[in-house]
C-alpha positions as CSV (number, residue, x, y, z in Angstrom):
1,X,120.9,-13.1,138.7
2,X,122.8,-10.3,136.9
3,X,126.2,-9.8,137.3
4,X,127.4,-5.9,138.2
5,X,129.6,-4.5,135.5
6,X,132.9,-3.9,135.9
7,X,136.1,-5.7,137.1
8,X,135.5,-9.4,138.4
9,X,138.2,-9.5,140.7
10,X,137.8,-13.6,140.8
11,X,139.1,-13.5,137.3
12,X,142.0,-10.8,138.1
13,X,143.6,-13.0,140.7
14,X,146.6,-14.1,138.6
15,X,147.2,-10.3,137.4
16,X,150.1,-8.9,138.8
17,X,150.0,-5.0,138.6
18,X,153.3,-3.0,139.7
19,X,152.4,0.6,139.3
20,X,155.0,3.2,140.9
21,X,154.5,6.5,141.5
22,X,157.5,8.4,142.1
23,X,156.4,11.6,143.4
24,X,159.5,13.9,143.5
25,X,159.5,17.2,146.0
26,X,157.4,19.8,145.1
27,X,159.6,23.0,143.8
28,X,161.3,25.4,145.9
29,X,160.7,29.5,145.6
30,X,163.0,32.3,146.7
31,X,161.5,35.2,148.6
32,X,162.8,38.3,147.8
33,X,162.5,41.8,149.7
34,X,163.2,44.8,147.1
35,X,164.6,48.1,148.2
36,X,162.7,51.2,147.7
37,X,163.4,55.1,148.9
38,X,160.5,55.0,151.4
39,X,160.3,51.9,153.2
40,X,161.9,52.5,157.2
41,X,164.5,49.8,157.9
42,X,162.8,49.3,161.3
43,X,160.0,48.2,159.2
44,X,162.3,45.9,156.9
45,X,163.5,44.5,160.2
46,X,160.1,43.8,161.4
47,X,158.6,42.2,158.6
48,X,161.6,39.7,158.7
49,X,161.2,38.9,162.4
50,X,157.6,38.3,162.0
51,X,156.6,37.1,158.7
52,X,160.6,35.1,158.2
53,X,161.1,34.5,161.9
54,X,164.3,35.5,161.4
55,X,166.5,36.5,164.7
56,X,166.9,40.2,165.1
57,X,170.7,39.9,164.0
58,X,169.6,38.4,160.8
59,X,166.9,40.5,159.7
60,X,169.2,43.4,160.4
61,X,172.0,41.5,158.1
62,X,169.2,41.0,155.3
63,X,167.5,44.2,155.7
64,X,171.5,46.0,155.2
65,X,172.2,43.7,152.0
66,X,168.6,44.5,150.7
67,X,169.6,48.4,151.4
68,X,172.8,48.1,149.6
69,X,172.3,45.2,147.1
70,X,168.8,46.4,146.1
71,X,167.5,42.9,147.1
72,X,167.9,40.1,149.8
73,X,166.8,36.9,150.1
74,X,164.3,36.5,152.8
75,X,163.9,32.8,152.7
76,X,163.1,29.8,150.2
77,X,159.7,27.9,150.8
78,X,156.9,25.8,148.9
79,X,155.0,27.9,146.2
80,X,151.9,28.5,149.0
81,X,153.8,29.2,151.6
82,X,156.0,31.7,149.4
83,X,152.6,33.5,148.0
84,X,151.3,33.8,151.3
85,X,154.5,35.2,152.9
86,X,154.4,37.8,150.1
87,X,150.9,38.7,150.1
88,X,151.3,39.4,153.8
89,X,154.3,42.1,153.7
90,X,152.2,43.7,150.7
91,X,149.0,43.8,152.8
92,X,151.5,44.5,156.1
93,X,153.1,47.2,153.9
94,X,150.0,48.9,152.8
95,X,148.6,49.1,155.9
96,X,151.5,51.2,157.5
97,X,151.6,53.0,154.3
98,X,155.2,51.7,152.5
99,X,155.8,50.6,149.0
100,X,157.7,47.5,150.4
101,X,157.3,44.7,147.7
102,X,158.4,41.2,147.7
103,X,159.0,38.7,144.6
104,X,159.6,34.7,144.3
105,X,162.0,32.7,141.9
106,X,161.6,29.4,141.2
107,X,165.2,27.8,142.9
């Protein structure tokens, strides 16, 4: 009879193997929201509420800072979930015809 290659595990019995894998969190990204001239507030407002579920007092706050600031932080997410979240208020933004753009930073 022919023995299949590979590991016997009748002769790995006395073999101790401690193997840790330390898997940290992945990294966290900042979204941003960047002013422009032409984007409406209303709109800010309403990308916040829907894409950020942010309350209507918050997206207001943000959507002010972003005015007067030139940026505001929108929220801080995994590096899908913060590309997807951007790619929607650039397709969001095309559609209703604004220039609104967002950006991520690694935190």
């Amino acid at each position: 009879m022919v023995q299949p290659e590979g590991p016997n595990p009748q002769q790995n019995e006395d073999v101790a193997i401690d193997e840790r894998c330390e898997t940290g969190r992945p990294p966290l990204y900042r979204v941003f929201l960047l002013n422009d001239d032409y984007t409406t507030m209303d709109f800010v407002v309403l990308m916040l509420e829907t894409i950020f579920h942010k309350s209507a007092v918050e997206a207001t706050h943000i959507m002010l800072f972003v005015h007067k600031q030139g940026r505001g932080l929108a929220g801080v997410f995994d590096r899908e979930i913060a590309e997807a979240k951007i790619a929607e208020v650039h397709e969001q933004a095309r559609i209703n015809g604004f220039p609104l753009r967002c950006i991520m930073e690694k935190e």
